[in-house]
TORTOR-630084 format. One record per residue (C-alpha): residue number from 1; residue in one letter; x, y, z. Coordinates in Angstrom, 2 decimals. Layout:
REM TORTOR-630084
num	residu	u	v	w
NUM	a	X	Y	Z
...
END
This chain:
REM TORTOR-630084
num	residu	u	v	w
1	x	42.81	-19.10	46.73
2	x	43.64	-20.66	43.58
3	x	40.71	-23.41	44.25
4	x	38.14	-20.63	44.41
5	x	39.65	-19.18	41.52
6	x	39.14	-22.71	39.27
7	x	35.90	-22.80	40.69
8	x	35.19	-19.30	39.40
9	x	36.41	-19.87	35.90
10	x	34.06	-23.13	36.11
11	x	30.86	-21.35	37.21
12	x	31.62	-18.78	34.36
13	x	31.80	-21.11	31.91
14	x	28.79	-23.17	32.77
15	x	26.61	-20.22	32.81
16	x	28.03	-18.86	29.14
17	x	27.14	-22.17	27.81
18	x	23.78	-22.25	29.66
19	x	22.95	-18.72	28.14
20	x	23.84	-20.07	24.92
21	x	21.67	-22.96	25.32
22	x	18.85	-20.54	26.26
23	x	19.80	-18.35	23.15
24	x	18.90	-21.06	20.41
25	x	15.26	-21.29	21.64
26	x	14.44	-17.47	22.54
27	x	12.27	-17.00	19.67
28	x	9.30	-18.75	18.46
29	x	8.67	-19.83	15.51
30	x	8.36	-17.32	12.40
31	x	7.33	-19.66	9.49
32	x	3.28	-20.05	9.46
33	x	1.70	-22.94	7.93
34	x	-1.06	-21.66	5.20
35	x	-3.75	-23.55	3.99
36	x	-3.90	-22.45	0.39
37	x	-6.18	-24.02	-2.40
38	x	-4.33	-25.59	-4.96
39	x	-5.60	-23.77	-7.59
40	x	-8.14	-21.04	-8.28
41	x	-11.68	-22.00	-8.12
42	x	-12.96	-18.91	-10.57
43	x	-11.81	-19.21	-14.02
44	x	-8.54	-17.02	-14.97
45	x	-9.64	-14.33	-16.38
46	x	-6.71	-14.16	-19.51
47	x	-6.20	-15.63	-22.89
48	x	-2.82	-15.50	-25.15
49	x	-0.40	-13.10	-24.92
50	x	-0.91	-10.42	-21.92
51	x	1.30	-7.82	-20.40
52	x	3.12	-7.97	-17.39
53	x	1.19	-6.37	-14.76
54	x	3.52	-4.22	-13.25
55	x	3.57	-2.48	-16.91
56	x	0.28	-1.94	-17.18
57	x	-1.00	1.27	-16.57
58	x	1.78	2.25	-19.79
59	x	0.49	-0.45	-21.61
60	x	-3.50	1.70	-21.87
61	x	-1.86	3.86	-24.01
62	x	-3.03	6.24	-22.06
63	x	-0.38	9.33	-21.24
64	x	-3.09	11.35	-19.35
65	x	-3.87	8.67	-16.61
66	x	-0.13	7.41	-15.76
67	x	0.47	11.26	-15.69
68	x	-2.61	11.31	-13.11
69	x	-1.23	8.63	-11.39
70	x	2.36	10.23	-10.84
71	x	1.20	12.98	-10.00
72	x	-1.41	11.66	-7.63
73	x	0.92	9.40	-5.78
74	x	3.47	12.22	-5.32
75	x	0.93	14.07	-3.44
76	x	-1.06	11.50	-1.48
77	x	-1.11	12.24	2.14
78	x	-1.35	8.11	2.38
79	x	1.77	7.43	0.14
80	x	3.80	10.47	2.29
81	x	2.79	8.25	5.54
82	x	3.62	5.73	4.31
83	x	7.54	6.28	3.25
84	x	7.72	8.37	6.59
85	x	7.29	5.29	8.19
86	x	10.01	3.37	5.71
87	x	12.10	6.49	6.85
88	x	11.36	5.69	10.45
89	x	12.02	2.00	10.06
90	x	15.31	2.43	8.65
91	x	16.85	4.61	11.44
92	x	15.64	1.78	13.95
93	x	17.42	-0.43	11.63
94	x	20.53	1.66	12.24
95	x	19.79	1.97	15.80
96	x	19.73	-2.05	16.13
97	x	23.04	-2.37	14.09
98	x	24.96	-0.75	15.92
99	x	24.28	-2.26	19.05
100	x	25.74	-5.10	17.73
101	x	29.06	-3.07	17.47
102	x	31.71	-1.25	20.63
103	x	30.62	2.36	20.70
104	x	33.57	4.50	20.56
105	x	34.23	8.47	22.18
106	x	36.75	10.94	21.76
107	x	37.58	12.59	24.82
108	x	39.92	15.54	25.59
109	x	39.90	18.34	28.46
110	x	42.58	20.61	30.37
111	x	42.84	20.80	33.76
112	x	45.32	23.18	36.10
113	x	45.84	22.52	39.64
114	x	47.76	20.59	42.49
115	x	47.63	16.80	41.39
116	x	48.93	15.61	45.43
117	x	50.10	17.20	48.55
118	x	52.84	19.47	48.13
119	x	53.13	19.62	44.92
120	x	53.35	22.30	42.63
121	x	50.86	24.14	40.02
122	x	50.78	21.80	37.23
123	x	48.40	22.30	33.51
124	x	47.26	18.37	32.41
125	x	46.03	17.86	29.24
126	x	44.13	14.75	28.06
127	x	43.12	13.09	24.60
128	x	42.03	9.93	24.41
129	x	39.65	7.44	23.48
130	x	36.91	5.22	25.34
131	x	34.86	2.25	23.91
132	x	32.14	0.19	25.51
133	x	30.61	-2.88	24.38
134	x	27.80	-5.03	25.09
135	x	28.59	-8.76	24.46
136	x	25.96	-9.67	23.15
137	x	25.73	-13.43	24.61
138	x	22.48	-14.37	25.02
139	x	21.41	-13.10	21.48
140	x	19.30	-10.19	22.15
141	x	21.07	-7.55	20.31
142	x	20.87	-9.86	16.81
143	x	16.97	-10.69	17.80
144	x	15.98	-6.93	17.58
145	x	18.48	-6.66	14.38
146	x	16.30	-9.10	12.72
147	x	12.89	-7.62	14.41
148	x	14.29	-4.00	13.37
149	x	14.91	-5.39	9.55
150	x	11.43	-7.02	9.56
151	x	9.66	-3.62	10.27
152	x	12.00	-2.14	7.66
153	x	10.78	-4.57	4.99
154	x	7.29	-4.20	6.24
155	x	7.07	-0.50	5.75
156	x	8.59	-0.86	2.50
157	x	5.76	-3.65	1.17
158	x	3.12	-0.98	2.52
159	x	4.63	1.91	0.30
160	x	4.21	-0.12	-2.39
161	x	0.63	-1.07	-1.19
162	x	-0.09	2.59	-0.66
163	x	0.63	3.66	-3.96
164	x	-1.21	0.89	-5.79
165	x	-4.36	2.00	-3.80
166	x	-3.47	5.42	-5.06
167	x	-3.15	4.01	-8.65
168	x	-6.50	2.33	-8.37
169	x	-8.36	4.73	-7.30
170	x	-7.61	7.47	-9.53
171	x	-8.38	4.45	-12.58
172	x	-11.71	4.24	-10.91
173	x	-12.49	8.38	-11.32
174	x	-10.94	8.67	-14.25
175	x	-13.03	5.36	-16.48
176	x	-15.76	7.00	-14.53
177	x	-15.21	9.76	-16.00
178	x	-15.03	8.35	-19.49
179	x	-17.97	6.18	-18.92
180	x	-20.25	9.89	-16.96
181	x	-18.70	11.84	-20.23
182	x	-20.24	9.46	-22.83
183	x	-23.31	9.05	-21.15
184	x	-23.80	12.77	-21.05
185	x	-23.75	12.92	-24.70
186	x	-26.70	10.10	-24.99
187	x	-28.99	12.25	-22.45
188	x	-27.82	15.38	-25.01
189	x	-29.23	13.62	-27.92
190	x	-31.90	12.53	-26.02
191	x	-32.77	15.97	-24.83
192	x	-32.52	17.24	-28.40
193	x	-34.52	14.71	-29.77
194	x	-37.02	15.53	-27.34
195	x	-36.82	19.27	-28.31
196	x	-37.50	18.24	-31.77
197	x	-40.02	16.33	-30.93
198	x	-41.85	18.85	-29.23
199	x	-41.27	21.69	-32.20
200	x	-43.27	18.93	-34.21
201	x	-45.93	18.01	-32.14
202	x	-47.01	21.55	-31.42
203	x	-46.90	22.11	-35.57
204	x	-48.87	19.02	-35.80
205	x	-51.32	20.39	-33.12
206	x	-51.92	23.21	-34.54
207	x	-53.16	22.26	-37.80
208	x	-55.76	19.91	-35.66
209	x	-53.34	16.21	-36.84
210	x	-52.47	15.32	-33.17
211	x	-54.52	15.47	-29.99
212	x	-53.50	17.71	-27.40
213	x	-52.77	15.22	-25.18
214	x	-49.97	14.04	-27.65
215	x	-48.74	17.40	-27.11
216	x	-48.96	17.59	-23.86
217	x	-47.16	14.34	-23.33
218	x	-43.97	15.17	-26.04
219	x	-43.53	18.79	-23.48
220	x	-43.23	16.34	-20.51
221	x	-41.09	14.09	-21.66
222	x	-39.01	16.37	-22.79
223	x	-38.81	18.23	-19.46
224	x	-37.59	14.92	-17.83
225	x	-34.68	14.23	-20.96
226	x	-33.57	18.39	-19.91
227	x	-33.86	16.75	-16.02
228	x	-31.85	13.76	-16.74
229	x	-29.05	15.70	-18.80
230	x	-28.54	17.91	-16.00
231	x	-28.59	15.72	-13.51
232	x	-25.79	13.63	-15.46
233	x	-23.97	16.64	-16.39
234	x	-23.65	17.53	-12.57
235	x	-22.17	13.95	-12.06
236	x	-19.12	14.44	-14.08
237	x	-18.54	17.87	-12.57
238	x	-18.25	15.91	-9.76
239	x	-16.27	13.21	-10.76
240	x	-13.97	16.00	-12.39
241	x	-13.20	18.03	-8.94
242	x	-12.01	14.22	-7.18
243	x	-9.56	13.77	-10.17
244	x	-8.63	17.55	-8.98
245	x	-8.55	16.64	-5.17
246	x	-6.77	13.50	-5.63
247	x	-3.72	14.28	-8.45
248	x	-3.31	17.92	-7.28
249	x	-3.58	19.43	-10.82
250	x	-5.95	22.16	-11.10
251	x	-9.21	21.38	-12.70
252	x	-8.55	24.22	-15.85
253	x	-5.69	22.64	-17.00
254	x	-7.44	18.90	-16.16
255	x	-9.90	19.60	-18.37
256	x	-7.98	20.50	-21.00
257	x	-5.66	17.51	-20.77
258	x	-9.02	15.34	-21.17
259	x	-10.01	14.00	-24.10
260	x	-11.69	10.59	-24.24
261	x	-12.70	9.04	-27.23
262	x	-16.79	9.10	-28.12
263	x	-17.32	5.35	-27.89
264	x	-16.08	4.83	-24.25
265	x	-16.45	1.63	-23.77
266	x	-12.67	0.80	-24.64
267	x	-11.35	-2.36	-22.90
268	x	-8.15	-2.29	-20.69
269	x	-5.28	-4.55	-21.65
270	x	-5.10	-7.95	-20.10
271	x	-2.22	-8.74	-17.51
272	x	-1.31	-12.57	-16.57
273	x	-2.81	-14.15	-13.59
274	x	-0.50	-17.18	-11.92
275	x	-2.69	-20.43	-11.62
276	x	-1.00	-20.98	-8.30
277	x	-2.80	-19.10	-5.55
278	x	0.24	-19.31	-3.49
279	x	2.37	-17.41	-6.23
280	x	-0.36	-14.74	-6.51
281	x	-1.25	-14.36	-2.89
282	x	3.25	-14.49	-2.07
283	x	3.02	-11.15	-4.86
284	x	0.49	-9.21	-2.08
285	x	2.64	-6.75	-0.59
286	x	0.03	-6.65	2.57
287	x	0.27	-9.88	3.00
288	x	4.23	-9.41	2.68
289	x	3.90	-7.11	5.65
290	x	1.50	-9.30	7.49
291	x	4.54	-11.83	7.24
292	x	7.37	-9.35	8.10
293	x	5.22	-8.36	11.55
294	x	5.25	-12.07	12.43
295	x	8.93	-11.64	12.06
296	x	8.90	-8.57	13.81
297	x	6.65	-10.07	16.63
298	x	8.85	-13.02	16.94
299	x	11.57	-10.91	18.02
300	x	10.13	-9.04	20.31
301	x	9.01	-12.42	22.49
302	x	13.10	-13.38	21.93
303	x	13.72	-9.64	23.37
304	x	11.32	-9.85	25.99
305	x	13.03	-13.67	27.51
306	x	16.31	-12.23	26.82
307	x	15.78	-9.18	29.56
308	x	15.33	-12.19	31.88
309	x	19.03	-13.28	30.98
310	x	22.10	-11.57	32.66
311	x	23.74	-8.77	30.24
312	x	27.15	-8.44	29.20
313	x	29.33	-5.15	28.69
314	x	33.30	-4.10	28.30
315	x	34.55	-0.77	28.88
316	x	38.03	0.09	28.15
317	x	39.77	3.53	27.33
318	x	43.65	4.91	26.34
319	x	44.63	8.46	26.79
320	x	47.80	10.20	26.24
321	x	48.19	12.67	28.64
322	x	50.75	15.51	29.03
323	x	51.83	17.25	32.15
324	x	53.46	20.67	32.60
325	x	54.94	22.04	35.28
326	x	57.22	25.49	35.79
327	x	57.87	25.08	31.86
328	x	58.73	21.44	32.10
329	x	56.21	18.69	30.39
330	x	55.95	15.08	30.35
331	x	53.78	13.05	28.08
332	x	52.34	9.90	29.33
333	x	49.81	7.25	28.12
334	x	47.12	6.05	30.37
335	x	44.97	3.09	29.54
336	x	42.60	0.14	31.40
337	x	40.97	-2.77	30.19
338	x	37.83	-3.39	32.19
339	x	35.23	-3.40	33.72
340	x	33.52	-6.63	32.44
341	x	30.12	-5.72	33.73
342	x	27.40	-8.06	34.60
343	x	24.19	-7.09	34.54
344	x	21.94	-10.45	36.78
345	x	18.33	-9.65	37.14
346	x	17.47	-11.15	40.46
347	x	13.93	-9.36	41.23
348	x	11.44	-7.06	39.46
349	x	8.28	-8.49	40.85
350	x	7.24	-10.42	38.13
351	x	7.78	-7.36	35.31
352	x	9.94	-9.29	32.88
353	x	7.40	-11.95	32.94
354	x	5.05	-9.78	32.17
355	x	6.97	-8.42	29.55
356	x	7.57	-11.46	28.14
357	x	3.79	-12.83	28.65
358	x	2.68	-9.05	26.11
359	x	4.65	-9.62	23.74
360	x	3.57	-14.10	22.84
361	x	0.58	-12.33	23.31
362	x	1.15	-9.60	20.33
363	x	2.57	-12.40	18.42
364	x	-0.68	-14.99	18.78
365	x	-2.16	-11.93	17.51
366	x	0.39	-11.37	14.31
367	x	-0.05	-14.93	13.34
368	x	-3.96	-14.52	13.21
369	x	-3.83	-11.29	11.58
370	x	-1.60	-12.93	8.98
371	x	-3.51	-15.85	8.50
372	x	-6.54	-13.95	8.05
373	x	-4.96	-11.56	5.70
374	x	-4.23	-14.43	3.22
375	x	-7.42	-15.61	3.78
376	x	-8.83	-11.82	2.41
377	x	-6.28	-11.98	-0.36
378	x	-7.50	-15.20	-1.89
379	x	-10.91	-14.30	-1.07
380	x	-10.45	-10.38	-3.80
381	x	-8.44	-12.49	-6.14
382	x	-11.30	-14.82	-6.61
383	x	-14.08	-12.04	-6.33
384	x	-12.39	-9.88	-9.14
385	x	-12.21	-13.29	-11.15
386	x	-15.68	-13.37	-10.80
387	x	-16.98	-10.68	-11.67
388	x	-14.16	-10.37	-14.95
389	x	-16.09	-13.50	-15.89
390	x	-19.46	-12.16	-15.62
391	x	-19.66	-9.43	-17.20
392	x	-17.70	-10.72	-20.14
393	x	-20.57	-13.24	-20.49
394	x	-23.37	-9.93	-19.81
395	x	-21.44	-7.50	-22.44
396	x	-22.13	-9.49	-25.91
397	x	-25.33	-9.50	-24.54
398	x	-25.99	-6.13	-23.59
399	x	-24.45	-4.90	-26.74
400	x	-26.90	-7.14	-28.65
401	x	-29.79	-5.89	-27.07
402	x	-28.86	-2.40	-27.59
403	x	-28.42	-2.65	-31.14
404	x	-32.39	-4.34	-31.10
405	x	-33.65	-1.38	-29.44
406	x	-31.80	1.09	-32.05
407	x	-33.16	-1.04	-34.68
408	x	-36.81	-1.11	-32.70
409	x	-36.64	2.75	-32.26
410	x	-35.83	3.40	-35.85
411	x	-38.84	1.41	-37.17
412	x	-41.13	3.02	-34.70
413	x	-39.95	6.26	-35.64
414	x	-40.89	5.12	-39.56
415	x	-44.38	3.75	-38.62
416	x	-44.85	7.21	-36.69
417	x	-43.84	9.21	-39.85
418	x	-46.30	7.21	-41.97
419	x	-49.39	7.31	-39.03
420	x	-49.07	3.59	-38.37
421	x	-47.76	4.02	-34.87
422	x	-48.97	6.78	-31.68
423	x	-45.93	8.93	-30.42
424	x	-46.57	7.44	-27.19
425	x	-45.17	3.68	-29.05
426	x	-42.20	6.26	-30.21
427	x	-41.50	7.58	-26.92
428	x	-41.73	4.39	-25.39
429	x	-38.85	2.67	-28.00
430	x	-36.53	5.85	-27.41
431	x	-36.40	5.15	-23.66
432	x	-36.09	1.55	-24.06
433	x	-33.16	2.52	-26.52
434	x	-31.65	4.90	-23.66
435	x	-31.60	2.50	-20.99
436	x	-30.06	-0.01	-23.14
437	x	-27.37	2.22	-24.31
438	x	-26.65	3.45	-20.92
439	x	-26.44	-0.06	-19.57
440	x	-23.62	-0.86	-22.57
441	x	-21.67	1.92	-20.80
442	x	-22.51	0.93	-16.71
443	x	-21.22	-2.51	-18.00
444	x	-18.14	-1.17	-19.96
445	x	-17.59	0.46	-16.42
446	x	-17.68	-2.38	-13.81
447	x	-15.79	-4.84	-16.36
448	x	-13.07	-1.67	-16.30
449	x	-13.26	-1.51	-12.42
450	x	-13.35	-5.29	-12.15
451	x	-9.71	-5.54	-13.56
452	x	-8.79	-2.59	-11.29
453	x	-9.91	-4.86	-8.45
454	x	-7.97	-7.97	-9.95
455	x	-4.97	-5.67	-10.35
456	x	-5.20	-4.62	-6.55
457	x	-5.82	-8.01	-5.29
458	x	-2.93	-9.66	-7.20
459	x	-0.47	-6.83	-5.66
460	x	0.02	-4.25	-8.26
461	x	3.23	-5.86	-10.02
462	x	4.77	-5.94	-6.29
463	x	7.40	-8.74	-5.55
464	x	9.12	-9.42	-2.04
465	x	12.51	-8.93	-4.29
466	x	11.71	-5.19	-4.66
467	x	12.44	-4.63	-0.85
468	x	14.42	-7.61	0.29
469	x	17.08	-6.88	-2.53
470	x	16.68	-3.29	-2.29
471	x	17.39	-0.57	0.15
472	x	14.47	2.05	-1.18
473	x	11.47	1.36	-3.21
474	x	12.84	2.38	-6.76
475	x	10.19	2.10	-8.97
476	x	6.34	3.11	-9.03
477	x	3.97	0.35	-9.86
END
């Protein structure tokens, strides 16, 4: 007996230590290697001193569109997702913690009856306590801890990434807004001119100084200026009711809260762009994510092999108990250490292996969604770069040849007065004048939107610090 007994203890030892053996390789890897450039290949698209870019919607200077912003991320269907899934997350995160920990009851009851044979009416009473734990020796318990934190931080990133879409979007309706506003008021001078235009020609044709034709042609254009100005006006009507739909503030008391300046063309201020792609594309809260479900993944493949493991669990439970009996009572304690439960998988027809062959699967597929994420990240950093470069090169330009065409129409408009030039040469300078002041403003616009792209695609002032060292998201970006 006490040979089988040595050789007991010996077989339970050799399988702990094989099952911690098989513990310290039940994950794969969750580092990725990343093939990043070294540096960026479009040229950084800041000078001097530049703001931080989580600070920079404040730093426009513009109260009405961070108060669009708050109000349109505390509204966003997309943004409430979002935190219900950090929500969700979290209690899974509580869930896995405490498997990691003996689960402990409170029990109490009262029974009355006849204990044994013979004897007499008795009233028991019970209060105790009973704990079970799983030991977790093979490491599985710890592996969906980590898994269960990974989602958690996940979720977080993507809050962050909802409401920078959020943020973004409403900048793009509300600088196209501006840009629809101000060119509204150059198809209402254009209109007007037209009208006065008209009111002369028919004055001139009257008297027999212009030909019909002339007249004719001054009543036509000036139908397609009216045209034109209510086309555009219908535009910003438009643009005004997606501001509505997207911040939730009704469009009387939007409209009274705009007020953009004539000009608009107004540039945004300038936020810093690392040189490093890695620090830039590290700052991407989807790629942040992207990493965290590798993590995630991971775990569930060390999950998965540890099912294939035996399991582990202690039960143990102390009660005092009283006992009365024709008016006499006796207290007594009651306790028991044990079971030590083992739980050996022996056959399931090949379902753990299965289990285990889904889930290296869903993390092949986590790696390649992360890699290509990174890819997409340093693909809209560049792109943004771009096109910040561009039109900073077309907008001295376009400016330029706007001011020529002013200058053009104004002389045409001094031949005309003197006969030395047809109004069809007048007519013909004021359009070339319009579509060269509109362009200034189309090009004000995509050099705003461009920046709203760069600001997207460098993260939105996100950092893995705001959810690794931090139990909430605590501040908008």
């Amino acid at each position: 007996m006490i040979h089988l007994l040595y050789w007991f203890k010996l077989f339970c030892l050799l399988l702990l230590l094989g099952l911690l053996g098989a513990c310290s390789g039940i994950q794969p890897t969750q580092r990725i290697e990343l093939r990043l450039p070294p540096q960026w290949e479009a040229p950084l698209p800041h000078q001097g001193s530049v703001i931080a870019l989580s600070q920079w919607w404040d730093s426009q200077g513009d109260p009405v569109l961070v108060e669009l912003i708050n109000n349109a991320q505390s509204v966003s269907p997309t943004v409430s997702v979002a935190l219900t899934r950090v929500e969700s997350a979290r209690a899974q995160q509580v869930a896995s913690n405490a498997r990691l920990l003996p689960s402990i009851n409170a029990q109490t009851g009262v029974r009355r009856g006849v204990a044994l044979p013979g004897a007499a009416l008795a009233t028991r009473t019970d209060i105790g306590l009973g704990a079970s734990w799983e030991l977790d020796l093979t490491g599985a318990n710890r592996v969906e801890q980590s898994a269960a934190q990974g989602r958690l931080k996940a979720s977080e990133a993507l809050w962050h990434d909802a409401r920078v879409s959020v943020a973004a979007e409403v900048a793009q309706l509300y600088f196209g807004l501006e840009v629809c506003q101000a060119q509204t008021e150059l198809a209402r001078q254009d209109a007007e001119s037209h009208t006065e235009t008209v009111r002369l020609t028919a004055l001139s044709t009257s008297v027999g100084l212009t030909a019909e034709s002339d007249s004719a042609l001054t009543q036509a254009a000036a139908a397609q200026s009216a045209s034109r100005l209510s086309q555009q006006e219908a535009q910003c009507e438009i643009q005004v009711k997606a501001l509505v739909a997207l911040s939730g503030i009704p469009e009387a008391d939007l409209k009274r809260k705009i007020a953009f300046p004539k000009a608009g063309n107004r540039k945004l201020t300038q936020f810093s762009i690392e040189s490093l792609p890695v620090q830039v594309i590290s700052q991407r809260p989807d790629v942040f994510s992207a990493e965290r479900e590798v993590v995630w993944a991971a775990a569930q493949v060390g999950t998965a092999r540890a099912a294939r493991y035996p399991r582990f669990s202690l039960d143990g439970f102390i009660s005092n108990v009283r006992l009365a009996n024709s008016g006499v009572s006796r207290d007594f304690t009651l306790w028991s250490f044990g079971p030590l439960a083992i739980d050996l998988p022996l056959f399931d027809a090949g379902r753990r292996k299965a289990t285990v062959d889904f889930a290296q699967a869903a993390y092949r597929d986590a790696v390649v969604a992360y890699q290509g994420k990174v890819r997409q990240a340093v693909r809209e950093v560049e792109e943004a770069m771009v096109n910040l470069s561009s039109t900073e090169a077309r907008i001295t330009a376009t400016q330029s040849a706007a001011a020529g065409y002013a200058r053009a129409l104004s002389a045409t408009r001094a031949r005309y007065s003197q006969g030395l030039a047809s109004l069809l040469e007048v007519e013909e300078a004021r359009r070339s004048a319009l579509v060269a002041d509109n362009a200034v403003q189309v090009l004000s616009l995509e050099q705003r939107l461009a920046w709203i792209s760069l600001y997207r695609a460098a993260g939105g002032g996100f950092t893995p610090e705001q959810v690794l060292n931090s139990p909430l998201p605590i501040k908008a970006p």
